[in-house]
C-alpha positions as CSV (number, residue, x, y, z in Angstrom):
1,X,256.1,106.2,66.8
2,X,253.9,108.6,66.4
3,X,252.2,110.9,68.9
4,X,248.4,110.8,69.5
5,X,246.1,113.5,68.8
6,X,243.7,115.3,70.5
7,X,239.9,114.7,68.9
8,X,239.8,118.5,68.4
9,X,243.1,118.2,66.1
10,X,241.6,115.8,63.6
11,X,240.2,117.0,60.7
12,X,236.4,117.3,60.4
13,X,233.2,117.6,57.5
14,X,229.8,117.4,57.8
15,X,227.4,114.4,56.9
16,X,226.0,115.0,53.4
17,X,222.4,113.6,54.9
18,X,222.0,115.1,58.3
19,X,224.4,117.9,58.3
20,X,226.6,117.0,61.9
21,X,230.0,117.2,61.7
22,X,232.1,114.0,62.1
23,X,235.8,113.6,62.4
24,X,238.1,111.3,60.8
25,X,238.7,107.6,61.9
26,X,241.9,105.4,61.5
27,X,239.6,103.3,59.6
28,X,239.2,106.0,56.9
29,X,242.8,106.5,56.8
30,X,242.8,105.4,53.3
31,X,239.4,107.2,51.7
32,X,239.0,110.5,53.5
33,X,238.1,112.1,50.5
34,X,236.1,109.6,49.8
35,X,233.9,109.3,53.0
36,X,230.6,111.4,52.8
37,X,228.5,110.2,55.6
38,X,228.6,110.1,59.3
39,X,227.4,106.4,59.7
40,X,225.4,103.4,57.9
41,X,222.3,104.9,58.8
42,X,222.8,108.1,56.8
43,X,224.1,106.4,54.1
44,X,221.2,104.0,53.4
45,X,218.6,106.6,54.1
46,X,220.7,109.1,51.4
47,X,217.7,109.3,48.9
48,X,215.0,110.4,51.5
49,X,215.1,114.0,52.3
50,X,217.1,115.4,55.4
51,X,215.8,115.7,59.1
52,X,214.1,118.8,59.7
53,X,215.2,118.9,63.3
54,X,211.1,119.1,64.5
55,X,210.8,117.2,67.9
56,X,214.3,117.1,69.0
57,X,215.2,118.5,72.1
C-alpha cells in the first residue's frame, strides 16, 4: 500500500486563467499534463480576460 502524502509533496502549476496555483488530485491521476485550469469556473470563463485583482482584499 502506498503511503500518503503531505499536500506540500504533490506537485503543483498554476491556472492558465487566474494565475493561483493548484495541486494535483487523484482524479487527475490520469491527465496531469493535460489539466490547465484550477476549476470549472476558470475553464468556462477561459476566453474573457484574467482578474485584475482590483477590489480584493
Amino acid at each position: 500500500m502506498a503511503r500518503m502524502r503531505l499536500k506540500s509533496e504533490l506537485p503543483s502549476k498554476p491556472c492558465l486563467h487566474c494565475g493561483r496555483p493548484f495541486t494535483w488530485r487523484r482524479k487527475w491521476a490520469r491527465d496531469w499534463a493535460q489539466v490547465r485550469y484550477c476549476s470549472e469556473r476558470c475553464k468556462r470563463a477561459r476566453g474573457a480576460t484574467p482578474p485584475t485583482g482590483e477590489g480584493l482584499a
